[in-house]
N, C-alpha and C positions, 0 to 999 in steps of 0.2 A: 517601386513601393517598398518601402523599410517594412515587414510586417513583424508583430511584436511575437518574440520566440513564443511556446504554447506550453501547457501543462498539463497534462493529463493525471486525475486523480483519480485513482481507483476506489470505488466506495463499495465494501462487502464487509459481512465476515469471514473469519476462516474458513476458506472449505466451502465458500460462493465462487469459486471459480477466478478468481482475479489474475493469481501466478499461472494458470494452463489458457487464459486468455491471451497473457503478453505472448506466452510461446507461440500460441495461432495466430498471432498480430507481425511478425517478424518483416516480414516483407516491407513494411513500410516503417516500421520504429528502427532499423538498423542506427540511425544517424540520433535519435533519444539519448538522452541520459536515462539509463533504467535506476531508482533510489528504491530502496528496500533495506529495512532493517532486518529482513531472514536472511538476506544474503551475507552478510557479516555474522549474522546467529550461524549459521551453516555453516561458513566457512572457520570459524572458531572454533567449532562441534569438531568439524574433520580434523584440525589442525593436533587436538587433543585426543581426539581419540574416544569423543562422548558423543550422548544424542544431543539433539538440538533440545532437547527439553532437558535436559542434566546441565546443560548453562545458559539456559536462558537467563534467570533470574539474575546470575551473578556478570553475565556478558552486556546483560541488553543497554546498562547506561552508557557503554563502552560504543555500542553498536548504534546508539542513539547518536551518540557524541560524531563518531564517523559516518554516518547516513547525513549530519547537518553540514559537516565539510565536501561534502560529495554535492551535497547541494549547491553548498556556496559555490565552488568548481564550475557546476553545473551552469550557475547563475551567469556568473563572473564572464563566462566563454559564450554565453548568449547561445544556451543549448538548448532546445526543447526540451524536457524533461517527464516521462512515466514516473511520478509516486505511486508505487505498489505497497499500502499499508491500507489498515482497518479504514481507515478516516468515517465513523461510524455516525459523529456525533456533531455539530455545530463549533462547538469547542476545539475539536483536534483538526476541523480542516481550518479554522482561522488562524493557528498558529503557522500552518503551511502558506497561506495567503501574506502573513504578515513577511513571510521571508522573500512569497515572492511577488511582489505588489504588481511589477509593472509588466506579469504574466499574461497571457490571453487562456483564462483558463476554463476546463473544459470538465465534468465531473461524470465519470463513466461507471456508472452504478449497477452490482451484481445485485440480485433480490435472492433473500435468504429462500436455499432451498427447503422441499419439504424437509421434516424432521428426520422421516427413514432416511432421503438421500443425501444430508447433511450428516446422519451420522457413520453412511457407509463410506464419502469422502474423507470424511475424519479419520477412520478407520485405514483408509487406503495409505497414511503418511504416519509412516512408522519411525518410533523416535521422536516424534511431535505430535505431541498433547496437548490438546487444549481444556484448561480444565472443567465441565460443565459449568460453576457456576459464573467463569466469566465468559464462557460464550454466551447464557441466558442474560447478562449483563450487557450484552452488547445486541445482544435484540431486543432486549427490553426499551435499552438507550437513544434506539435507533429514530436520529435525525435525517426525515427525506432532502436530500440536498435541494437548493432553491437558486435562482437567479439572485432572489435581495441578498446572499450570501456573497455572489461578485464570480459565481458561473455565468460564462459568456454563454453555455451551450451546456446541453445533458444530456446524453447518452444514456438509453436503458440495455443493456446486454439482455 
């Protein structure tokens, strides 16, 4: 049986736990393509000599641009593939959908912690700021992901 590669979407805000999930997942994701646009934020940060949050702004088209080659990579080689981003909203996970249509995909949803323990996570990742009012933007925004969206399965962490 041909089975069709898989996608795993991480669905959270910052600081839901999504990057300390893949680490406790390892065992089985070795063979994933892991996609993240903090991994190029970070790795640009080091490279320079700044925080992640001193070039996000001026990196992240950069890092956008290189997270969709990674994908295509990812596509092209018939890879299973972890997207580790926000995908908060209706909008940002269908452009992920459109890239990868003939996915078998899966939406693995962190639920936004309490406010204390959302801001002590925050707090715990130095160098990286998020800035209140679009983290409030992205709870506010927040689309429960759905089957009629083209989730084969969903996942609640």
């Amino acid at each position: 049986m041909n089975e069709k590669p898989k996608l795993y979407m991480l669905i959270g805000v910052p600081g839901s736990g999504k990057s300390t999930w893949v680490k406790n997942q390892q065992f089985w994701m070795k063979d994933c393509a892991y996609i993240s646009t903090d991994t190029y934020v970070e790795e640009w940060a080091k490279t320079v000599g700044k925080t992640y949050t001193e070039v996000f702004e001026e990196y992240m088209p950069i890092a956008v641009a290189r997270m969709a080659g990674a994908v295509n990579g990812a596509r092209d080689a018939g890879k299973d593939i972890i997207w580790d981003q926000t995908s908060t909203t209706i909008a940002s996970r269908a452009k992920k959908f459109r890239m990868l249509p003939e996915y078998y995909a899966i939406a693995v949803v962190f639920r936004i912690p309490k406010p204390e323990e959302l801001q002590k996570r925050l707090a715990n990742r130095p160098g990286k700021v998020i800035p209140s009012d679009v983290l409030q933007s992205m709870i506010d925004g927040w689309d429960e992901p759905t089957e009629d969206e083209g989730f084969k399965e969903i996942w609640r962490t």
